[in-house]
N, C-alpha and C positions, 0 to 999 in steps of 0.2 A: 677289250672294251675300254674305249675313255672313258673315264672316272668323272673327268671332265665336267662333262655334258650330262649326266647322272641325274634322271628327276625319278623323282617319287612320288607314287599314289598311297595313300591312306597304312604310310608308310609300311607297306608292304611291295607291293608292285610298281617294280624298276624297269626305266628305261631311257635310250638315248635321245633317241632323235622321234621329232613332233610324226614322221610319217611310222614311228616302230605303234605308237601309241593309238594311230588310224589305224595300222592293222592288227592290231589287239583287239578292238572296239569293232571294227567290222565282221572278222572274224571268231566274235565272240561267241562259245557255245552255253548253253543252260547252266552245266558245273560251274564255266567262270564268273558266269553270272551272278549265282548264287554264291562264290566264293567272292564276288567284287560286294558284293551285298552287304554282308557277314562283315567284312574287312571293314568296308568305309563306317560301319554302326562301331563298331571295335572301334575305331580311332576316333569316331565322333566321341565316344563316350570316353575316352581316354582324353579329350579337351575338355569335358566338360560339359558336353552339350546338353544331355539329359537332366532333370528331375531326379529324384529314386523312385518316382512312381513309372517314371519314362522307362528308367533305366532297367526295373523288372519285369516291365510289360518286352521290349527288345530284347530282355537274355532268354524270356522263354521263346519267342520268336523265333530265336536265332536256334535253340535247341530241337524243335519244331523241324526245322529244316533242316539241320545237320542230322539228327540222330536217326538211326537206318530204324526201321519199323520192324517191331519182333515178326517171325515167323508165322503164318496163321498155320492151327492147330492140324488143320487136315495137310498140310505143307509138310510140317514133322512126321508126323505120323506113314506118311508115305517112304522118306526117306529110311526107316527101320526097316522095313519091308524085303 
């Protein structure tokens, strides 16, 4: 990989060249979406961008969406079985 030519999104996601970056974007599925989401509020809030009222209301958002949803009860209950 040239180092080179190295650009950066929301300082996480890397890439070289302007057509690597169209097929990221084209081929982009719901996870990466959600994970491009997540990223670019992270770095916006890492500039600055928020309030503290912004910036609470965006961390629970972001938890909202990352964090897996417990099991419902009748879900467990069968796996003992």
């Amino acid at each position: 990989m040239n180092q080179e030519n190295l650009n950066e999104l929301f300082g996480t996601i890397k890439y070289n060249e302007p057509h690597e970056l169209n097929k990221f974007i084209d081929d982009m599925s719901t996870d990466q979406a959600i994970f491009c989401l997540v990223h670019s509020v992270r770095h916006a809030h890492k500039l600055g961008i928020f309030n503290m009222e912004e910036s609470e209301v965006v961390s629970k958002a972001i938890r909202v969406i990352t964090t897996p949803k417990p099991l419902d009860k009748k879900e467990t209950e069968g796996d003992s079985e």
